[in-house]
N, C-alpha and C positions, 0 to 999 in steps of 0.2 A: 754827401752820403756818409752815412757810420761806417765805422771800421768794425764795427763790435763781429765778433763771427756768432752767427747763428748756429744752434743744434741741427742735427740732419735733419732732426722731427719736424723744427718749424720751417727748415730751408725746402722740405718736400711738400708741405702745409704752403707753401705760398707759390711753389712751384705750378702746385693741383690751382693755384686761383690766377686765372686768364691778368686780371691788374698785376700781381706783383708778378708773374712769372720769370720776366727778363729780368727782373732783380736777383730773385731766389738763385737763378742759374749761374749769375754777373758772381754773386756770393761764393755758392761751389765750388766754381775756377779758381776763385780768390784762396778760398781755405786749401784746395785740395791739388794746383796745379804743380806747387814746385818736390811734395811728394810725389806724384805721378809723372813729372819729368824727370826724375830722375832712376824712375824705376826701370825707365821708356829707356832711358840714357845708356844706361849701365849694358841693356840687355841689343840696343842697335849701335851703339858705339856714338856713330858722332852726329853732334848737337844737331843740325838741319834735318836729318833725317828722325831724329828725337822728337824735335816741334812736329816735323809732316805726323809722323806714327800722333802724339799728343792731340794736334788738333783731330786726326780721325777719330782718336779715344773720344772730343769734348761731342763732336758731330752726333758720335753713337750713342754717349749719354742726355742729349737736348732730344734727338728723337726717342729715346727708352724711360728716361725716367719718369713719364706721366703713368708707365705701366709696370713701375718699379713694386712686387707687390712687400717689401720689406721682408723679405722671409730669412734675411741673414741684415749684418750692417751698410749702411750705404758703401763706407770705405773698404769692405769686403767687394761689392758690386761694382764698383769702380776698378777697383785693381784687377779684377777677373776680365772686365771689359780691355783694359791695359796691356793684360799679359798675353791676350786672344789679338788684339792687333799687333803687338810684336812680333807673334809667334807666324801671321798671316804675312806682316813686311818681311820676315827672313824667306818665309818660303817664296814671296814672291820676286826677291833678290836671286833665291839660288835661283828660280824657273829663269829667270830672267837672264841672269848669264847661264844658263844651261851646263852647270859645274855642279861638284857635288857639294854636301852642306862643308865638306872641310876643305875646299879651296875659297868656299865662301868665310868661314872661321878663319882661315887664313888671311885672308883678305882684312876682315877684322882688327888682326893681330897687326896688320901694317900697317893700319891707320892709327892703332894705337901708336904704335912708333913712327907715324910722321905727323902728330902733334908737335906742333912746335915748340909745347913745356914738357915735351918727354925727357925723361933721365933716364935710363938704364938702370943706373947704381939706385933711387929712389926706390922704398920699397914699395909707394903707393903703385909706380908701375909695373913691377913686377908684379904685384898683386892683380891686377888689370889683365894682364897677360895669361898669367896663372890660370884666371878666374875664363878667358877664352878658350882655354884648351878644355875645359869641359864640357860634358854632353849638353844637351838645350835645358833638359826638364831638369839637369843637379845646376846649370848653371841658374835657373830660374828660382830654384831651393835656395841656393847659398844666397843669390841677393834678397831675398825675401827676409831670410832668415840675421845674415849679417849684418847689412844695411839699411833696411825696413824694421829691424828686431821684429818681424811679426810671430807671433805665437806659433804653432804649429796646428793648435786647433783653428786659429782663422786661416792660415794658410790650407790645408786642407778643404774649407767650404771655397776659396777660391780659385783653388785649382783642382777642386772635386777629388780628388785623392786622400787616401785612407793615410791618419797622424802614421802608423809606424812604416808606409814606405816613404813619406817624407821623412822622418827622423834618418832613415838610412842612406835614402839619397842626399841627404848634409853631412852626411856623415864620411861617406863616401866621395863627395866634392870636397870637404874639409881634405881629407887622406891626402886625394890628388894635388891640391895646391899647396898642400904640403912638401911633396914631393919633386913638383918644381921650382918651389923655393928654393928650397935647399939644391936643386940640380941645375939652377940655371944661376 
């Protein structure tokens, strides 16, 4: 099988055709999996429950994308599909232990530190940690934005929000993790 990656144009062109389809899709995963696992990563913490959330995201894309009508980019579609099952496995974490969303954050925050490559002194953990103490939607701005570099204009069609309250919710998640940087 080629390696070569396909355009979304022709990966959705052969999607729409019954022969290549399980190709086109085998494709997608390929180009697009270890970006969206990590988006997955960042926002549920740890790796198993990253793949569960991921494989949901590939399940909702094999059944959606034959009705995908292209009206933004594929990788905008994908990541809105990503961020809607993150956003559905936290809530159904908090329901689940029937806590509130910050002992669930909490919860979080200790898994970060019972990784067994955690360093405290490491800024990349702190950063981590930082990046947990914020609200859902700045923490889903700041990864999008810091680690995705996504634009603000495409982050807006994928989290349907207007560019200037995304610019201030980074802005505002910037502030914070600023502040416990420096205070922790």
């Amino acid at each position: 099988m080629s390696l070569t990656i396909t355009s979304d144009t022709e990966l959705l062109v052969q999607f729409r055709d019954p022969v290549t389809k399980e190709r086109a899709y085998t494709q997608l995963i390929r180009k697009y999996q270890e970006k969206l696992y990590w988006h997955v990563r960042r926002m549920v913490v740890e790796h198993e429950d990253a793949n569960d959330v991921l494989q949901n995201v590939f399940i909702r894309v094999w059944n959606g994308l034959e009705n995908f009508r292209e009206d933004s980019q594929l990788y905008t579609w994908l990541y809105r599909i990503a961020t809607n099952e993150c956003l559905t496995y936290l809530e159904q974490q908090k329901k689940r232990s029937s806590v509130s969303l910050s002992d669930v954050e909490s919860g979080l925050e200790n898994k970060i530190k019972a990784d067994q490559h955690f360093d405290a002194n490491k800024i990349e953990w702190k950063l981590q940690l930082a990046i947990q103490q914020l609200p859902e939607k700045q923490k889903i701005v700041f990864n999008l934005r810091y680690y995705d570099e996504m634009p603000y204009e495409e982050m807006s069609r994928v989290l349907e929000t207007s560019e200037g309250a995304l610019k201030a919710s980074y802005h505002h998640a910037v502030k914070k993790i600023e502040d416990f940087m420096l205070n922790h």
